[in-house]
N, C-alpha and C positions, 0 to 999 in steps of 0.2 A: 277600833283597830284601823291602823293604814288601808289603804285601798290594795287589796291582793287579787292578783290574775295568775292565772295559771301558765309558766312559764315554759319549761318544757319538760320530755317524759326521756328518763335514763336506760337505753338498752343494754346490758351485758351483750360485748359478744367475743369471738375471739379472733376474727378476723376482721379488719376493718375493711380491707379493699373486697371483702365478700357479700360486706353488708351495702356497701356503697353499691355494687354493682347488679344485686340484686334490685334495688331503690332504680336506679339506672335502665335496668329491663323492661321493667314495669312504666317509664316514661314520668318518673320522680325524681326531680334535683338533688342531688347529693352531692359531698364533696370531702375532702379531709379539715379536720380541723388545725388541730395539732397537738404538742404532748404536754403536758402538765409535767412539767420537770421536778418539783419537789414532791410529788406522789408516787412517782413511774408507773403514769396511764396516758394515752392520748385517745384520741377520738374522731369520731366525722360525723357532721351533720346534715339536718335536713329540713329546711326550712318552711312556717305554711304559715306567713305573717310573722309576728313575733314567736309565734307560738312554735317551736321546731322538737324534733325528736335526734338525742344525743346517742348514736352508738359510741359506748363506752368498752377499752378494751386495756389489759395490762398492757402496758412496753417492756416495763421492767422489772421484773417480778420481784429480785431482791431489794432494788429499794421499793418498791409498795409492798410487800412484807413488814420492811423495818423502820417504814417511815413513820415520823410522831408525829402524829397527826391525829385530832380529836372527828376527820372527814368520813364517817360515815360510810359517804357513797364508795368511798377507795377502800374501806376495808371489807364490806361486802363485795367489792370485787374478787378482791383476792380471793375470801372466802369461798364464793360462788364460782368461778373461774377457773378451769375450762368445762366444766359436768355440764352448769348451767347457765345456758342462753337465752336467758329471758329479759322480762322488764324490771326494771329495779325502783326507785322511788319518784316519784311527782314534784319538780319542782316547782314552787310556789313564790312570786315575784313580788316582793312589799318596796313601798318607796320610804320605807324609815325601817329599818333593819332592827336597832335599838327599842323602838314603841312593840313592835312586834313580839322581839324575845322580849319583853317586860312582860306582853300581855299572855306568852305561851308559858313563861317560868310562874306564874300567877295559875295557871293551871295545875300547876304538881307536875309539870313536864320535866324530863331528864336532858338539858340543852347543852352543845358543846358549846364552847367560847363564839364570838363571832369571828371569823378568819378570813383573812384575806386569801382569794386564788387570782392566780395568772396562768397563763399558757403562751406558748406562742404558735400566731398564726402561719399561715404557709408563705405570707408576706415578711416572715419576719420579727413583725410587731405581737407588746405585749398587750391580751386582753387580761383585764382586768376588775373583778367582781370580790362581794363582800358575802360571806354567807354562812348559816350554820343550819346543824343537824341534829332530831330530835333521834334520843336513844328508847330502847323499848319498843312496845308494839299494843296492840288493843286488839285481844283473841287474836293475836298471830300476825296480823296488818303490820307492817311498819308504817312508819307515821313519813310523812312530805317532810324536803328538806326547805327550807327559804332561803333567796337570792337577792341580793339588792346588786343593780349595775349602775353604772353614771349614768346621770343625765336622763333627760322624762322619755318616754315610751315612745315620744312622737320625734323626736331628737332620732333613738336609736333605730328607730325606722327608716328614715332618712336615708343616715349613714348605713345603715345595712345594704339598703336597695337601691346608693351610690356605691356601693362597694360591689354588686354583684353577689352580696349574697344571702338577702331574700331576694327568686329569682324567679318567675314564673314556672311552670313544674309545662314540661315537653307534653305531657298526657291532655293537659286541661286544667281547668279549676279545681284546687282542692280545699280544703277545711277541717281541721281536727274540730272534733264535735264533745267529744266522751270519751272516758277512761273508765273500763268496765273492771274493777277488784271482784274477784272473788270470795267471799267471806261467810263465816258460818251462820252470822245473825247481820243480814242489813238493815233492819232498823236501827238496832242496838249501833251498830258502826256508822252510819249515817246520822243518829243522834250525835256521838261522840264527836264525829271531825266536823259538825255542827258545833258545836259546843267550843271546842279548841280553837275554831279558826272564823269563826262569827258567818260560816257559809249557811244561808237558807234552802232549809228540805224544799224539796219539789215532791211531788207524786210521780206515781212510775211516772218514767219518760217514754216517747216512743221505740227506743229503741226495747225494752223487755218489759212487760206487763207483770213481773212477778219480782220489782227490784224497787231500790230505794234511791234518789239522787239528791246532791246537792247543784246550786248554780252557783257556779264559779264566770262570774263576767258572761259574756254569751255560750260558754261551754260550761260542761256538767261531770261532774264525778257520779259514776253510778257503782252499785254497791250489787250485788248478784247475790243469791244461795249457790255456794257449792263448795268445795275443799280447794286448797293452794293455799288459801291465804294472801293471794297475790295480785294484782295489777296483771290481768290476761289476755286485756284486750283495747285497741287503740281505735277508736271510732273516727272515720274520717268521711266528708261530705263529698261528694266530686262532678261534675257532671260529663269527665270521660265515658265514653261508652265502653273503651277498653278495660276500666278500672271499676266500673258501676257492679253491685251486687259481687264483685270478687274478696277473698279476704287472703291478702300474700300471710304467710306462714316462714316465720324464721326463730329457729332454734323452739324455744316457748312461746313465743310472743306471734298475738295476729293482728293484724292488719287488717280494719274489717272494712271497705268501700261501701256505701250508700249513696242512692242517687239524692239532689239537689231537690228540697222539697220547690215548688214555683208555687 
């Protein structure tokens, strides 16, 4: 399979400049994105290298209602939107989109078309990515969606951090680490998205003794006991002292700070 990294993590919420400003408080870069005009969603983000966290929110509820769209992420929007403010699906970054769904439709997976998105930014300009989404779930999980953008990783890095928007975070150094799910069996789910997406188990990590991970690039998908079924928890490394051992809380979703192992 192509070379996959963990691209970023999707928050439901219903406010964006609440979410931004929250991030903002806390001495975290954020900013608005913009709206995804053929969904009726926009968003704002939060960058920590490539790796960034998407607050996602409706704009326009009837056309995201009515929009045809095979997009996953937009219809659990609506779905979920406004009860629930939590985390929504993991996106998963391949550099051949096509090898990819070959190798996930080779599973018995339920895949929508590959689709093109755009948005535009606060500049104006259309971003533009390639991407699709897996239907169903495994004991209650939904499954990661994959993204293909232009051009290699080290390109969009570049361009971002000439662009001002990966940007150094006001608090200090930060790092997504882990994406803690919730789920009734982790081995069992941890075998599976092993299985799906060619990621190697790990043994507990340090963050819980009583879990299961995969290694995804230098970060980890860890897999917990407990109900939800959900994606609950966002691991991040930092060595702010303002940020260290806190875990910010918004809607469903935590925010869990750890200090910078030396």
């Amino acid at each position: 399979m192509s070379s996959l990294q963990w691209d970023h993590t999707v928050h439901y919420v219903n406010d964006l400049e609440q979410a931004v400003q929250t991030f903002t408080d806390n001495g975290l870069a954020a900013f608005p994105g913009g709206s995804h005009k053929l969904w009726g969603t926009h968003n704002a983000l939060s960058y920590f290298g490539l790796n960034y966290v998407e607050f996602l929110a409706v704009e326009n509820r009837d056309l995201a209602e009515s929009a045809d769209t095979a997009n996953l992420v937009v219809k659990d929007a609506v779905k979920l939107l406004p009860e629930h403010e939590g985390f929504s699906r993991v996106a998963i970054r391949t550099d051949n989109i096509e090898q990819t769904a070959s190798l996930l439709n080779q599973q018995g997976l339920k895949l929508s078309p590959v689709m093109d998105g755009r948005r535009l930014n606060r500049q104006g300009q259309w971003i533009e990515w390639r991407m699709l989404t897996i239907g169903g779930h495994f004991q209650g999980l939904v499954y990661p969606f994959v993204i293909q953008w232009k051009g290699t990783d080290e390109q969009r890095q570049q361009e971002l951090k000439t662009a001002g928007i990966i940007t150094p975070h006001p608090a200090g150094a930060v790092e997504v680490r882990a994406a803690v799910f919730s789920v009734p069996d982790p081995v069992a789910t941890a075998a599976h998205w092993s299985c799906i997406l060619g990621l190697p188990v790990r043994n507990a990590g340090p963050w819980d003794g009583n879990s299961v991970s995969l290694a995804i690039g230098d970060k980890a998908f860890v897999f917990r006991q407990g109900t939800g079924e959900q994606m609950q928890e966002l691991l991040l490394a930092t060595d702010a002292p303002g940020l260290a051992g806190r875990t910010i809380r918004f809607g469903q979703a935590n925010y869990v700070f750890t200090g910078i192992a030396t």
